[in-house]
N, C-alpha and C positions, 0 to 999 in steps of 0.2 A: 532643279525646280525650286522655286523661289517659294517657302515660307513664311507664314503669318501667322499671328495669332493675333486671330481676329475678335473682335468683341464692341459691342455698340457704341460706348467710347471713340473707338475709330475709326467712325463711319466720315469723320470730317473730313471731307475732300480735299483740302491742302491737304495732310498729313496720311491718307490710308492709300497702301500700295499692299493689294491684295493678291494675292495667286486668284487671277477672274479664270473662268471656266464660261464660254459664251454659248452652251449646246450647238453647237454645228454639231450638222450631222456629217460631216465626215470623220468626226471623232468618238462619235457615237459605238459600243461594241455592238450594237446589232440585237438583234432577238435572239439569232443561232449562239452569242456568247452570254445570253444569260441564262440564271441557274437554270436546269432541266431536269432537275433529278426527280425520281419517283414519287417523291414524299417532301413534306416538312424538311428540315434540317436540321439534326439533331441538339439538344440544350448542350451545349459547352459546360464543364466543369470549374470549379472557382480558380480563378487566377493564383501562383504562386507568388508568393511578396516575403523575402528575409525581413525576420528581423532585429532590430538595431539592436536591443536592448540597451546601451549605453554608446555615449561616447568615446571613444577608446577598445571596446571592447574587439575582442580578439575568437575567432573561431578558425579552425582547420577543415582542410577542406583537398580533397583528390580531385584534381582536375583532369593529370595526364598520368599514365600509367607508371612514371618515374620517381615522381616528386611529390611532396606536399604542397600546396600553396596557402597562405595568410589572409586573411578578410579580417579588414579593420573597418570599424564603424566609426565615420568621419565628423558624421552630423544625423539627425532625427527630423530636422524639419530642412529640405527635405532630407528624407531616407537615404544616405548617401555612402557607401563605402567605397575602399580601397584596396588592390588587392597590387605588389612589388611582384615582378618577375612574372607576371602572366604572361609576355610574352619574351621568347628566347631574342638577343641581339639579330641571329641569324635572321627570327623571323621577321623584328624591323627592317633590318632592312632590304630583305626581299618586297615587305609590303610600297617600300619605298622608290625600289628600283623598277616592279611592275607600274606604281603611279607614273613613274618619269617614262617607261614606255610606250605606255598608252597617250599620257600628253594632259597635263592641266590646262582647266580653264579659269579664267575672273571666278570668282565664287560669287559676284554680286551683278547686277546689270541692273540699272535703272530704268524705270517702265517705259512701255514705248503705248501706243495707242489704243492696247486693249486698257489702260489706268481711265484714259478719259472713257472709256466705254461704259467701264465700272465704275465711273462716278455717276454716268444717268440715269443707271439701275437703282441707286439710292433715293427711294422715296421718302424722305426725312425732309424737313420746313426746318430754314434756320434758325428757328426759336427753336423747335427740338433740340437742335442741336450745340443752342446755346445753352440748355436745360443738362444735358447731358457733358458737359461740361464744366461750368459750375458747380464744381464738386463741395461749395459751402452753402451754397443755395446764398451768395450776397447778394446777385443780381450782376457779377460783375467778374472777366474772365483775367484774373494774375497770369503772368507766363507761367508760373509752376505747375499753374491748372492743364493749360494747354500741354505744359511737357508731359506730364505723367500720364495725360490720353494718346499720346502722340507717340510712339516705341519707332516706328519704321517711317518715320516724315519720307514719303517720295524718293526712299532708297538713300537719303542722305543722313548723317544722324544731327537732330536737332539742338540744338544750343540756345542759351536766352539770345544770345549777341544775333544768331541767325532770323529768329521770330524777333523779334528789333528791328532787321534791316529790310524783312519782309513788308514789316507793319508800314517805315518808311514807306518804302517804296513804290506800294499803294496807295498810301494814304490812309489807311486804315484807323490808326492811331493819333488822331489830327492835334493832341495836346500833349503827345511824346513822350508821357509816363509809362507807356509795356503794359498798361490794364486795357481792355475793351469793355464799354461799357455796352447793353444790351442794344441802346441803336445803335451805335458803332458797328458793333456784330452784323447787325440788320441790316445796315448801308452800303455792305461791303458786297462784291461780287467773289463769291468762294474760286472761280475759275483764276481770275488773276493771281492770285495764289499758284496755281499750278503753272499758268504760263513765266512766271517769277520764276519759279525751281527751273522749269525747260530751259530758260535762256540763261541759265547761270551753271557752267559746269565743275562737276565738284572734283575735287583731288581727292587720292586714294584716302589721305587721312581721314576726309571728309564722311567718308561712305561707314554706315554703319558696318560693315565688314568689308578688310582688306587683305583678301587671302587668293589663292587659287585652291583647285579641288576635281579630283572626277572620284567615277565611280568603279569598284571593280567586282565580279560576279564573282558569287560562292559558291552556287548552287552545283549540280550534276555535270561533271566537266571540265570546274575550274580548277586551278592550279591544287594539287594533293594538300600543300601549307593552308591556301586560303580556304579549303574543307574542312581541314583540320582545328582551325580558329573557329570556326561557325559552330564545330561539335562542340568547341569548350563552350563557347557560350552557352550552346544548349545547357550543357552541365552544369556550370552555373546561376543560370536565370531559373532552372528548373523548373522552367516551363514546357508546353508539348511542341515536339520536332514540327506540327503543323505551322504553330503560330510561327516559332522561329524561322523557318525555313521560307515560311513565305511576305517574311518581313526586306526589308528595302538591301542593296547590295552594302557592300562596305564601301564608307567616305572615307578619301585619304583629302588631306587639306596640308598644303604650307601657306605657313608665314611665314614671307621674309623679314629684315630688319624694318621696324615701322609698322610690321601688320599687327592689328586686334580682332576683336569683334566684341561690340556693346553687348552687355546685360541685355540674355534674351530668354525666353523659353522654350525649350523645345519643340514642344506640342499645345494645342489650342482647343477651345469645346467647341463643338460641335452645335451649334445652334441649326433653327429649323431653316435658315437659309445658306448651311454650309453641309459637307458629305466629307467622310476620310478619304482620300488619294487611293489607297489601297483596298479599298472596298467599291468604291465607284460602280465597277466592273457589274455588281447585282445590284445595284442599288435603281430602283422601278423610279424611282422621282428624279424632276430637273431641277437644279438647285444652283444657281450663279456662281456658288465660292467651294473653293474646295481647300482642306488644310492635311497637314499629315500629323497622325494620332500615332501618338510616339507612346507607347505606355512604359520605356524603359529606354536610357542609356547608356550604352556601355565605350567609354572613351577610353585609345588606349594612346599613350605616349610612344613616339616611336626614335625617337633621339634625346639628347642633353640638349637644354638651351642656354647659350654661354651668358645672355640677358634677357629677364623678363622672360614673357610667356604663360605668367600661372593663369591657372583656372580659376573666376575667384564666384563663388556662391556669396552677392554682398547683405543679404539679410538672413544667410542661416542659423538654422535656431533661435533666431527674433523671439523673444514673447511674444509678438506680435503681428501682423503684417498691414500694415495701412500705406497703399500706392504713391498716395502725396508724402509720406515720412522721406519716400527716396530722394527726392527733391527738398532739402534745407539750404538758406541762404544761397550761395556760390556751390557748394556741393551736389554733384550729383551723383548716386551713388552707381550709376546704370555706366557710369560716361570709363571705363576701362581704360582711355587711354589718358587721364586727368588723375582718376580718384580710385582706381584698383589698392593703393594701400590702404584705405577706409573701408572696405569690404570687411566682413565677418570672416572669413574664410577662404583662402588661396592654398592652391596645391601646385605645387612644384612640378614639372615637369620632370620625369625620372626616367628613362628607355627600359620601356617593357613592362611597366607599371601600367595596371586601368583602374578607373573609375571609373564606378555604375550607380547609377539612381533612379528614382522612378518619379515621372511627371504627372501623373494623378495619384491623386484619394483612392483608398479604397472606396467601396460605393456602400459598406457593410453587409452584401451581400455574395461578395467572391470574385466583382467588376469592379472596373473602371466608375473612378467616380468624378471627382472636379478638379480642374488642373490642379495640383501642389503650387503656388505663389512661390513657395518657399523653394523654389527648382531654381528660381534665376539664376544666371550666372552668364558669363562672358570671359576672353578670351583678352588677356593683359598684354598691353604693347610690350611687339618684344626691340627692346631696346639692343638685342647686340645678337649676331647672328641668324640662323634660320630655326624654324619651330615645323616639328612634323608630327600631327595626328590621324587617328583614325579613326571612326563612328561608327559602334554597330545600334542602330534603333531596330527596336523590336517593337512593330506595327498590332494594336489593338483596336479593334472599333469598340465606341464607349455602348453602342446599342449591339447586344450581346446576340440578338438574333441576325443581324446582319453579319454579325462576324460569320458564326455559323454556318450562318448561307453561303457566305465569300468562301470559309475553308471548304463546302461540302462541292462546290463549282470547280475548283480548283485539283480537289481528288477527282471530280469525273474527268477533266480535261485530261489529268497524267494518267488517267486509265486510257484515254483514248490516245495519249501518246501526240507527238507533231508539237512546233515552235509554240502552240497556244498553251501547253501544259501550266505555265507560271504567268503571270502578270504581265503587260507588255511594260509596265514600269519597272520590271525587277529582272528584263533581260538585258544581255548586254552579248549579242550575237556575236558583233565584231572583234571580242576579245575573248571568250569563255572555254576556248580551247585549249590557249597559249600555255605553254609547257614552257618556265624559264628554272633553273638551277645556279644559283649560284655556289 
C-alpha cells in the first residue's frame, strides 16, 4: 500500500500522489462489520513512551529468557534508540529466506487513474494554492518553495533540474529564471503537469524509493520465529498485546546495489479529510484519503552491507526544525542518494541490530499527539552489494476513541472466531501457515 503524508501544502496536483480511497461500495465492510458491541467502548489507557534521557545513555533490559540486551539512546529529537543483537543471525535470515519464498515486489508503482481522480476531488483555486506555497509570502514561487511542498512529486523524486525542465516544457516559466510569479502560476494549466510526468518514464534512480518488499504475517499460525519476534516487541514497546498484535504484518524490503529511499516520514496527521488505514474498519464517515498512523518503528537490520545503506535521520536534534532549512543552495538534505553524508545522523547497518522511534508527540495527555518532524529519515544509496530490512510499525489512531472502538470490534470478531477475526489489511491467508526450518 502506498504511503503519504499528507498535508495541505500538497494538495498541488503536479506534485500530490496520495493513497485515494474513492468509497465504492464494494469495498465498503458493510454494517454486519461494523462495531456491535453492547456499549461504548472502553477509554484506552495512556500510551507507553521510553525515555531518552540523554544521548548515549545506556539501559538493560530482558527481552528473551537467555540474555540481556542494550538500549542505547541515539537521539531526543526524534526519540530514537538502538538496541545490537535483537535479532539472532539465525533469525535474519530465516526472515530473509521466508521473503524470497513468498516473492518480492517493486515497493513503488507510480499512480495510475485513480491520481487524476484525486486531483478533481481537490476543491482548492490556484491562488489558494499559490498562497499555500509561498512560504515567504513575496508573491513569488523559488523552486526551494515548491520542493519543500512537494516530498512525493507523482512517484518520482523531485529535483530543481526536474521542475526546470517541467516549467520548459510547458511554458510555464516564459523568462527562464525557476521563479513563477503569481500570473505565471495563474496561466498555467496544473493537468499539463501531470500529462508531463505520464509521458516521461522514470528510471529506478529516479523514483523516490527503489526497493522491493512483501509482507509476512505474525499473527496465530505464523511461523513459531515470526511469533516469537512480535512477543519481543511487545516487550519492548511495552505497549498492550491489543495494540501490538493488531498492528500491520512485518515488512521485509531489499535493496540492491543503486537502491535508496528519500527522506520521508513514517506516519502522517490525520486531518478531517483523511482516516488511519487500520481503523477505517469503524470508522461511520466517508473520507477521500486514507494514511497509515504508524505511532512507532521498530527497524531491524537483517544482514551487513558491504556499501552504503545507512539510515540517516538528516535534521536530528536540530534546535530547530523549519521545512525550507532542508533545502539550502544545491543541497538537499531529503535527496539520500546525493547528500546522506550531510545528514545529522546515520546508523550503520549491523545484522540483528534494531532501531525504534516514535513518529508522534506525545499529546500530554497519554496519546498521540503531532507528527515528530524530527522522525525524517531515509534509506542511503547502497553503493556495493545488497541491503536487507525489516519493519514492525505499530499502528495507533491519534483519535483515542476510535482506537478503542477499532480494538473493542476486533475482540468481538475473535470471540466469534472465522477469517474476519483481524483486519482484512493484516491478513495474509496465502502464507500464514507455512512452517520453514532452517
Amino acid at each position: 500500500m502506498v504511503f503519504v503524508h499528507l498535508y495541505l501544502g500538497n494538495v498541488l496536483a503536479l506534485l500530490l500522489f496520495v493513497h485515494y480511497s474513492n468509497g465504492d461500495e464494494s469495498s465498503d465492510p458493510g454494517p454486519q462489520r461494523r462495531a456491535q458491541g453492547p456499549g461504548p467502548a472502553p477509554t484506552l489507557g495512556p500510551l507507553t513512551r521510553l525515555e531518552g534521557i540523554k544521548v548515549g545513555h545506556e539501559r538493560k533490559v530482558q527481552l528473551v529468557a537467555d540474555r540481556d540486551h542494550f538500549i542505547r539512546t541515539l537521539s531526543l529529537k526524534p526519540l530514537l534508540f538502538e538496541i545490537p543483537g535483537f535479532l539472532s543471525d539465525e533469525e535474519c535470515r530465516l526472515i530473509i529466506h521466508l521473503a524470497q519464498m513468498k516473492g518480492l515486489q517493486r515497493s513503488q508503482i507510480l499512480p495510475t487513474e485513480e491520481y487524476e481522480e484525486a486531483m478533481g476531488t481537490m476543491q482548492v483555486s490556484q491562488l489558494d494554492l499559490f498562497r499555500l506555497l509561498d512560504q515567504n509570502r513575496d508573491g513569488r514561487l523559488q523552486l526551494r518553495e515548491v520542493l519543500a511542498q512537494t516530498r512525493l512529486g507523482n512517484g518520482r523524486w523531485m529535483t530543481p533540474e526536474n521542475i526546470q525542465e517541467m516549467y520548459s516544457a510547458i511554458k510555464a516559466d516564459p523568462d527562464g529564471d525557476g521563479v513563477l510569479s503569481l500570473q505565471e502560476f495563474s496561466d498555467m494549466d496544473l493537468r499539463d503537469f501531470h500529462k508531463y510526468m505520464r509521458s516521461h518514464e522514470a528510471a529506478s534512480s529516479e523514483l523516490v524509493r527503489n526497493s522491493h518488499h512483501t509482507w509476512l504475517y505474525q499473527g496465530e499460525g505464523a511461523h513459531h520465529i515470526m511469533r516469537a519476534i512480535r512477543q519481543r516487541v511487545l516487550r519492548l514497546t511495552r505497549l498492550s498485546p491489543e495494540i501490538v498484535e493488531l498492528s500491520e504484518p512485518l515488512q521485509v524490503v531489499r535493496y540492491g546495489e543503486g537502491g535508496h529511499y528519500h527522506a520521508h516520514v513514517d506516519s502522517g496527521p490525520v486531518y478531517p479529510e483523511t482516516i488511519c488505514s487500520h481503523t477505517k474498519l469503524v470508522a461511520n464517515e466517508s473520507v477521500p484519503f486514507e494514511t497509515s498512523c504508524r505511532y512507532m518503528t521498530v527497524l531491524f537490520y537483517l544482514n551487513n552491507v558491504t556499501g552504503g545503506g545507512e539510515t540517516v535521520f538528516p535534521v536530528a536534534d536540530n534546535r530547530t526544525y523549519d521545512e525550507m532549512s532542508l533545502i539550502q543552495d544545491d543541497v538537499d538534505l531529503r535527496d539520500t542518494r546525493r547528500h546522506c553524508d550531510k545528514g545529522n545522523l546515520r546508523v550503520k547497518p549491523q545484522q540483528g541490530t534494531a532501531v525504534f522511534w516514535y513518529n508522534y508527540l506525545p499529546d500530554g495527555q497519554g496519546w498521540v499527539g503531532d507528527v515528530d518532524d524530527y522522525s525524517l529519515h531515509g534509506g542511503c544509496l547502497v553503493t556495493s552489494g545488497t541491503k536487507w530490512i525489516a519493519n514492525n510499525w505499530i499502528n495507533v489512531d491519534p483519535s483515542r476513541a476510535r482506537q478503542a472502538l477499532f480494538q473493542q470490534e476486533m475482540a468481538r470478531l475473535a470471540r466469534e472466531g472465522g477469517t474476519d477475526s483481524q483486519p482484512e489489511w493484516a491478513l495474509d491467508r496465502a502464507y500464514r501457515d507455512a512452517r520453514v526450518e532452517l
